[in-house]
Gaussian input, Z-matrix of N, CA and C with variables (Angstrom, degrees):
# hf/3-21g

backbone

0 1
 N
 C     1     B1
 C     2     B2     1     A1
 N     3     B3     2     A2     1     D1
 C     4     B4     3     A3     2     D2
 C     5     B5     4     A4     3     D3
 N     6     B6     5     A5     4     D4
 C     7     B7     6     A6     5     D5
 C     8     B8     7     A7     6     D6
 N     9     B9     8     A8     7     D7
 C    10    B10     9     A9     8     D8
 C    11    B11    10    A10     9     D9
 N    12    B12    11    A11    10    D10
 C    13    B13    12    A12    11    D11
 C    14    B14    13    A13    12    D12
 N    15    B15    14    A14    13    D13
 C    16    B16    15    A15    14    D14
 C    17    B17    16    A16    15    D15
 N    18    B18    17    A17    16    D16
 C    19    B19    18    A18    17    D17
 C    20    B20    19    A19    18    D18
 N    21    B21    20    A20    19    D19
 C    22    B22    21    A21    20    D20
 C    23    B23    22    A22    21    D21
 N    24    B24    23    A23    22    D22
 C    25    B25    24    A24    23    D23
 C    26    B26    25    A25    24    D24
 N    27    B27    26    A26    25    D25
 C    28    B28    27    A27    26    D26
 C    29    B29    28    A28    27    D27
 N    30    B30    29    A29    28    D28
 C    31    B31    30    A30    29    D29
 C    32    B32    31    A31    30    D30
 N    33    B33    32    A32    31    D31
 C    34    B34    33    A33    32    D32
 C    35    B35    34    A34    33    D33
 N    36    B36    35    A35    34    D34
 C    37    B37    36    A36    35    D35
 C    38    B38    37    A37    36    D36
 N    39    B39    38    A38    37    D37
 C    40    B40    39    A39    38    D38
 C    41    B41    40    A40    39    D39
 N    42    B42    41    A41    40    D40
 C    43    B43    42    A42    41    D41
 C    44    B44    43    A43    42    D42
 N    45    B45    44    A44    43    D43
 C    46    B46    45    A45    44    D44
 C    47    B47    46    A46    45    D45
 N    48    B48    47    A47    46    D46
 C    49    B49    48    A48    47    D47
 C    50    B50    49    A49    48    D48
 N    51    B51    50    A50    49    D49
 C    52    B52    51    A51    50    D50
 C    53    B53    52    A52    51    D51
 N    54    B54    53    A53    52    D52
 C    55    B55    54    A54    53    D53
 C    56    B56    55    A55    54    D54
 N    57    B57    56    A56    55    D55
 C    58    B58    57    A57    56    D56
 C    59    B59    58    A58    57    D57
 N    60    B60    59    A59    58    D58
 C    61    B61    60    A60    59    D59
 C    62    B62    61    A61    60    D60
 N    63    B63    62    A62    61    D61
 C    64    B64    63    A63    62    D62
 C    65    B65    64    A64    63    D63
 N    66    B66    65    A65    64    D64
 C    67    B67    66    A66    65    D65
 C    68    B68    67    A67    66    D66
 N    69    B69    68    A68    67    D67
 C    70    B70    69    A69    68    D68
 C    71    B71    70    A70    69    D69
 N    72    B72    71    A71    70    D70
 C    73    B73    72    A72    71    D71
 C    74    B74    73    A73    72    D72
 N    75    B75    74    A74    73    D73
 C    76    B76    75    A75    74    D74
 C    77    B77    76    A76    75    D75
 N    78    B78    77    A77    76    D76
 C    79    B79    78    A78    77    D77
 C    80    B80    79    A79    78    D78
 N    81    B81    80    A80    79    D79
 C    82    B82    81    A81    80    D80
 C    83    B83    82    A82    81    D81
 N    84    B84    83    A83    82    D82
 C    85    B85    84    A84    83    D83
 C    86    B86    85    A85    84    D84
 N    87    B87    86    A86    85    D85
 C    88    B88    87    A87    86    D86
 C    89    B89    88    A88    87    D87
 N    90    B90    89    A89    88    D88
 C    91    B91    90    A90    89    D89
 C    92    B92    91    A91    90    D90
 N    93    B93    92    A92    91    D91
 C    94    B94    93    A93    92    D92
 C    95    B95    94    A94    93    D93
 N    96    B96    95    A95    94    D94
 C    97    B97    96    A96    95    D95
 C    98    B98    97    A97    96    D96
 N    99    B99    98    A98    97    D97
 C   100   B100    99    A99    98    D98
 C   101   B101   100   A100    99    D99
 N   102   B102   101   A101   100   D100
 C   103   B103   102   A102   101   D101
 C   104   B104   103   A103   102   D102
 N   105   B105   104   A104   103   D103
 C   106   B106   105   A105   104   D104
 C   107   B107   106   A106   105   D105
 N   108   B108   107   A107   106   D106
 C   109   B109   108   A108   107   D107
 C   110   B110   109   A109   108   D108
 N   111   B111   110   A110   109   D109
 C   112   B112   111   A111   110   D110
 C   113   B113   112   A112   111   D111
 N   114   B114   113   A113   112   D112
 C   115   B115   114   A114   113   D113
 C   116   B116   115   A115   114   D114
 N   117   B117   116   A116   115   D115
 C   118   B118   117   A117   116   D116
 C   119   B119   118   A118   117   D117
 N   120   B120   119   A119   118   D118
 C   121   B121   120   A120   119   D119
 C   122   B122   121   A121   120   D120
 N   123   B123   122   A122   121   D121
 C   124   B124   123   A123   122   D122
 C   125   B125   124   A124   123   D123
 N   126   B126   125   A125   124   D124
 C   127   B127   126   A126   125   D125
 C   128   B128   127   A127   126   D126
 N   129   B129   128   A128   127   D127
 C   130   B130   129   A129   128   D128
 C   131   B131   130   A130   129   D129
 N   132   B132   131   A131   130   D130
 C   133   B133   132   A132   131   D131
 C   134   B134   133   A133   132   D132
 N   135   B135   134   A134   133   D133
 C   136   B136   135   A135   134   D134
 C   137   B137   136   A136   135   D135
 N   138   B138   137   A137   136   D136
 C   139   B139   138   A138   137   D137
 C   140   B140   139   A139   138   D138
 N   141   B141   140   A140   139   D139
 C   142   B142   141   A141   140   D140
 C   143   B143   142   A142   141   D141
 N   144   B144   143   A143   142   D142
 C   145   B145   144   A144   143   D143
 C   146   B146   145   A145   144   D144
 N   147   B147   146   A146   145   D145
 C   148   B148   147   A147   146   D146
 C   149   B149   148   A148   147   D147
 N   150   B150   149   A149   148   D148
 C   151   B151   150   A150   149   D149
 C   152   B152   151   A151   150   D150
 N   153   B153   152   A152   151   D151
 C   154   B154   153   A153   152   D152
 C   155   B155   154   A154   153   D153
 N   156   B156   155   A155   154   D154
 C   157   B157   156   A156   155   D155
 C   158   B158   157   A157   156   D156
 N   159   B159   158   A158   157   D157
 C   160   B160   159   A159   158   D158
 C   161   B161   160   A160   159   D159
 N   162   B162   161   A161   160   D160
 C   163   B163   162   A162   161   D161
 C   164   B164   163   A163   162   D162
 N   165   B165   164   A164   163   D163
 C   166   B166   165   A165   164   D164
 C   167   B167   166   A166   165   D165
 N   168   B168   167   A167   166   D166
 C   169   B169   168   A168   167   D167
 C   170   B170   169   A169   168   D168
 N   171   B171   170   A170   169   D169
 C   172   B172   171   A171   170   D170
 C   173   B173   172   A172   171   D171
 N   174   B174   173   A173   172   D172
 C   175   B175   174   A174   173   D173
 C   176   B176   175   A175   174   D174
 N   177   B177   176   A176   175   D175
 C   178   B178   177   A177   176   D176
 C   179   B179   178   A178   177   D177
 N   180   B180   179   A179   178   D178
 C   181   B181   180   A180   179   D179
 C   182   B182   181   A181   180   D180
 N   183   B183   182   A182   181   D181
 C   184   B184   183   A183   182   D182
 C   185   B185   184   A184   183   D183
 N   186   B186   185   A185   184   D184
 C   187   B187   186   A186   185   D185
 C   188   B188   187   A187   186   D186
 N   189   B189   188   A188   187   D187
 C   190   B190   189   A189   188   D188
 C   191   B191   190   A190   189   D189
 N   192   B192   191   A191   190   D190
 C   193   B193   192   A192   191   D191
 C   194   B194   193   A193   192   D192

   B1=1.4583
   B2=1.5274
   B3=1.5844
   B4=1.2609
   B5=1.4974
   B6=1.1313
   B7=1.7765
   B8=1.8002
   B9=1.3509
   B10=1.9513
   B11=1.5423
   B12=1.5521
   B13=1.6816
   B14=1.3976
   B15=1.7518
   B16=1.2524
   B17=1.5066
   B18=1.2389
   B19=1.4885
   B20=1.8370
   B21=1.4026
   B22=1.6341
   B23=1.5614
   B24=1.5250
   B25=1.4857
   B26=1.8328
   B27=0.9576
   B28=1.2022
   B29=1.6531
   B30=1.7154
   B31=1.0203
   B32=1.5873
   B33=1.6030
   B34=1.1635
   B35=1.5096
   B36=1.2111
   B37=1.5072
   B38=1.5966
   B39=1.5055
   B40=1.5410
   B41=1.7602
   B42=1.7541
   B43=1.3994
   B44=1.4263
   B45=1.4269
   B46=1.5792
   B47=1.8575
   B48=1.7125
   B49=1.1258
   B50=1.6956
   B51=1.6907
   B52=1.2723
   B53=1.9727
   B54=1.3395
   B55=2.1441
   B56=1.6914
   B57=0.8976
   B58=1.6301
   B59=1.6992
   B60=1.5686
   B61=1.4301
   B62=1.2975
   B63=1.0066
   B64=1.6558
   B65=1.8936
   B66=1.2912
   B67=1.4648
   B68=1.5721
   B69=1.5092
   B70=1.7354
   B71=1.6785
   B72=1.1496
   B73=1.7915
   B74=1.2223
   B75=1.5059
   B76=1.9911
   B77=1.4331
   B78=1.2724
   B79=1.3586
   B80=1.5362
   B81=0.9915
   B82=1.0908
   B83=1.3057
   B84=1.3997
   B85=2.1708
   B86=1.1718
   B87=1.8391
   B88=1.8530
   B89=1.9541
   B90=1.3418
   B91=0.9611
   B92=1.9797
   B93=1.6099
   B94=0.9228
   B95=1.4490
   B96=1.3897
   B97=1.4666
   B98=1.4988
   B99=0.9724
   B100=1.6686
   B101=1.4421
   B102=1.2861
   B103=1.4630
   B104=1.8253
   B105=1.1863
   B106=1.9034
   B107=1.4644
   B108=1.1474
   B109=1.4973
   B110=1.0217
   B111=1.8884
   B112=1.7281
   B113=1.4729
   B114=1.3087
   B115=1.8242
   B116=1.5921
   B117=1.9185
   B118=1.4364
   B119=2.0290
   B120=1.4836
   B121=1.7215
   B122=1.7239
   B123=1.3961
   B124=1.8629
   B125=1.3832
   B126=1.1296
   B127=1.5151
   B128=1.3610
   B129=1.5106
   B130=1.0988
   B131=1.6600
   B132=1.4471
   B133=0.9685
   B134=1.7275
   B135=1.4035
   B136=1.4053
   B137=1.9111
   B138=1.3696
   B139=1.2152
   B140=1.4948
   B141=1.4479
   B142=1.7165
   B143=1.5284
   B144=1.3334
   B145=1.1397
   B146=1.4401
   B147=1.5644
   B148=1.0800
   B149=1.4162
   B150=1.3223
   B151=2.3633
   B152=1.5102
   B153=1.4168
   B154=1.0167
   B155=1.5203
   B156=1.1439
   B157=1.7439
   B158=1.5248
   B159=1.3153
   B160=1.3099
   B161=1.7995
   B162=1.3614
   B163=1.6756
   B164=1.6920
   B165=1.5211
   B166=1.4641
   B167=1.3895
   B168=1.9133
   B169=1.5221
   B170=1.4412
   B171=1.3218
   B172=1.1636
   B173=1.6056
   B174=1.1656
   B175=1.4391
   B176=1.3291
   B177=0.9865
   B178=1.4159
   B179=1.8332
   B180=1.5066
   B181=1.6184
   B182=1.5339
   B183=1.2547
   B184=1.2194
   B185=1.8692
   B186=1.6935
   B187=1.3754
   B188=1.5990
   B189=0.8231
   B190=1.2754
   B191=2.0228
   B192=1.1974
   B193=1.4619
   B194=1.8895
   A1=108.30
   A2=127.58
   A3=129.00
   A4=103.91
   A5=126.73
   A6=139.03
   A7=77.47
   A8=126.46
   A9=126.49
   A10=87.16
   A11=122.25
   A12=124.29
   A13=107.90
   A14=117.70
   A15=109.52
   A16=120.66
   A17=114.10
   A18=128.57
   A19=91.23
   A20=101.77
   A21=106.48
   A22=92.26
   A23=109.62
   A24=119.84
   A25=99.44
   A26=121.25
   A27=145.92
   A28=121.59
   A29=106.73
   A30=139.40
   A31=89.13
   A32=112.11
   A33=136.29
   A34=136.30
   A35=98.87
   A36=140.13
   A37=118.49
   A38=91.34
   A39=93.53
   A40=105.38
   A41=114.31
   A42=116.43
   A43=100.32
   A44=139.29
   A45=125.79
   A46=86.36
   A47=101.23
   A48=95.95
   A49=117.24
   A50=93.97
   A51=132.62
   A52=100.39
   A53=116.39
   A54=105.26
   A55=84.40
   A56=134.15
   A57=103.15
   A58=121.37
   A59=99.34
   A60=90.05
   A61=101.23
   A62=125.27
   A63=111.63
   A64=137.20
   A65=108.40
   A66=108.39
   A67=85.26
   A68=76.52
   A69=109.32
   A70=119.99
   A71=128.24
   A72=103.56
   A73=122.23
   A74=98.26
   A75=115.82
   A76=88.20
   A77=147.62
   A78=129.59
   A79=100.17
   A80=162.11
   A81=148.18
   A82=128.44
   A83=118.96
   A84=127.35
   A85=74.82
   A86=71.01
   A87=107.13
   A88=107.27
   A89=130.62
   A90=150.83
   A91=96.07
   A92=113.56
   A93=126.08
   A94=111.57
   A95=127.39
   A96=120.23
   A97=143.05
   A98=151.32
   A99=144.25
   A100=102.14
   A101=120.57
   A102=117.35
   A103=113.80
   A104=111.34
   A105=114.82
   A106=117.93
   A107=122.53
   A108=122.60
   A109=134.92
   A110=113.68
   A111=111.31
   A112=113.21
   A113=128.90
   A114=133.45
   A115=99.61
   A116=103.73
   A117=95.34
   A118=125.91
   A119=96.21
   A120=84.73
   A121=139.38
   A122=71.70
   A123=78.34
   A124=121.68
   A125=126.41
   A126=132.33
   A127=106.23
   A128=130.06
   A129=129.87
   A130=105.86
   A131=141.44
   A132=154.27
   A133=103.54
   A134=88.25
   A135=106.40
   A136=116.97
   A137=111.11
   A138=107.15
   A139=140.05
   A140=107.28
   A141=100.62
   A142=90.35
   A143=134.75
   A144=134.09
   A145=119.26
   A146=97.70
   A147=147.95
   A148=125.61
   A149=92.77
   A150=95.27
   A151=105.43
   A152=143.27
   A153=122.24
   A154=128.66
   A155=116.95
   A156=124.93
   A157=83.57
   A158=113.22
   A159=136.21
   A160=90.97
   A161=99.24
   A162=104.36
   A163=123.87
   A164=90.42
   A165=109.53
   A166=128.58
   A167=101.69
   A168=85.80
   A169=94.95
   A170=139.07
   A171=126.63
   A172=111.47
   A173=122.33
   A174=122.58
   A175=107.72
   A176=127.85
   A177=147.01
   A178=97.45
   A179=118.76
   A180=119.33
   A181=96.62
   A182=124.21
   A183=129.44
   A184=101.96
   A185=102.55
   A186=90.26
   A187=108.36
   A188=128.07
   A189=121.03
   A190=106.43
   A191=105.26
   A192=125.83
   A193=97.78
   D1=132.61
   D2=-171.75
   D3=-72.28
   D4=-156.76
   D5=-168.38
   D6=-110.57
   D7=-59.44
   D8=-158.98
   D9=-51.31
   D10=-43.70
   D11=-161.19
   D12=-49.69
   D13=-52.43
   D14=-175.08
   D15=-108.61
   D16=30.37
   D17=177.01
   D18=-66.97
   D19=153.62
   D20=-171.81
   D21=-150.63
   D22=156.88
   D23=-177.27
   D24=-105.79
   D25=166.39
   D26=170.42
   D27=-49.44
   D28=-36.06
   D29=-156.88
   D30=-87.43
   D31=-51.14
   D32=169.39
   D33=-39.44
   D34=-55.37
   D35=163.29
   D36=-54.46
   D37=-33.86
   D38=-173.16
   D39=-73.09
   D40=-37.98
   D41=-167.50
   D42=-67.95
   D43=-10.34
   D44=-160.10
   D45=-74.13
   D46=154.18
   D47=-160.19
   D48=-94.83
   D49=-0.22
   D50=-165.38
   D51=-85.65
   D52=1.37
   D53=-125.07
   D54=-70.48
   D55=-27.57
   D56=-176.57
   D57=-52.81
   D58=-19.10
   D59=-176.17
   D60=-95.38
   D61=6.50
   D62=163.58
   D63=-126.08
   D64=156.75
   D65=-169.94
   D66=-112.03
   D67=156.89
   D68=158.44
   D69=-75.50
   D70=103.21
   D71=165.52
   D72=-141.29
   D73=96.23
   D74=-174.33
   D75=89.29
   D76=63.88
   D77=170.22
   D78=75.12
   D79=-80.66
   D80=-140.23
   D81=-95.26
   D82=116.21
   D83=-176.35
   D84=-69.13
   D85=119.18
   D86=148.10
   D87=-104.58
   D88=156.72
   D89=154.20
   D90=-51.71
   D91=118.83
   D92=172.28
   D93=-130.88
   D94=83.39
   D95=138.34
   D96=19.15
   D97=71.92
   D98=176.31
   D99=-31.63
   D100=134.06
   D101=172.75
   D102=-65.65
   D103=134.61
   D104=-176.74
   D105=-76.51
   D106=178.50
   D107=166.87
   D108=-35.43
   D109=-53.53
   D110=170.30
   D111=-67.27
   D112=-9.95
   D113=166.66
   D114=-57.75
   D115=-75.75
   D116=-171.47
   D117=-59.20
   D118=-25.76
   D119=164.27
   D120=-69.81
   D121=-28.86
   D122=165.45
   D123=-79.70
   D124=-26.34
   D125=167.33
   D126=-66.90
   D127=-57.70
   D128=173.28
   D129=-42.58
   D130=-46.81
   D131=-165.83
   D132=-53.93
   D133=-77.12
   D134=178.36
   D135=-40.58
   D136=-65.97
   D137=152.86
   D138=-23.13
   D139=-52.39
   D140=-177.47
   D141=-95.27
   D142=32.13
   D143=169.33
   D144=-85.38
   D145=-48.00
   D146=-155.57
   D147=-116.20
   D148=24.85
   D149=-164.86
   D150=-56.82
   D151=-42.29
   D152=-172.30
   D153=-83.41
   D154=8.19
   D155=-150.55
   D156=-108.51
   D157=150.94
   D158=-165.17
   D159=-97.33
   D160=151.50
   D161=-172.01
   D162=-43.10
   D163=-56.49
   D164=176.83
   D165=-64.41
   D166=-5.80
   D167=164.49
   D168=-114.16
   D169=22.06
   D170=154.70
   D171=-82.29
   D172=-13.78
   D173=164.66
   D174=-68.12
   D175=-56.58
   D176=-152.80
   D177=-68.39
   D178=-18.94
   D179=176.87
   D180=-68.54
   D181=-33.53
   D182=-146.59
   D183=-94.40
   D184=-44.15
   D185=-177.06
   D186=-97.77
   D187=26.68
   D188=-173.03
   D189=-102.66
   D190=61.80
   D191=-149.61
   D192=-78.51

């Protein structure tokens, strides 16, 4: 089967019956994980760190590498 064979649309993606566990990347579902406990404590962290800052610039601590 070529790489074009199993390229999938979004639209596509949506019918798998599984779709939370999967991402899109370049056309192709990858197996995506739920984030675990040490994910949600550190977010929680960051947050009461951070109560007034609007979401997107609490992202923005993170990518601004």
């Amino acid at each position: 089967m070529s790489d074009a064979a199993r390229l999938v649309t979004a639209e596509q993606l949506s019918t798998y019956p599984d779709r939370p566990h999967y991402e899109l990347v370049r056309g192709v579902p990858r197996v995506s994980e739920p984030p675990g406990g040490v994910h949600g404590r550190l977010a929680a962290r960051v947050v009461i760190r951070y109560p007034d800052r609007p979401p997107l610039a609490l992202a923005d601590l993170f990518s601004a590498g």
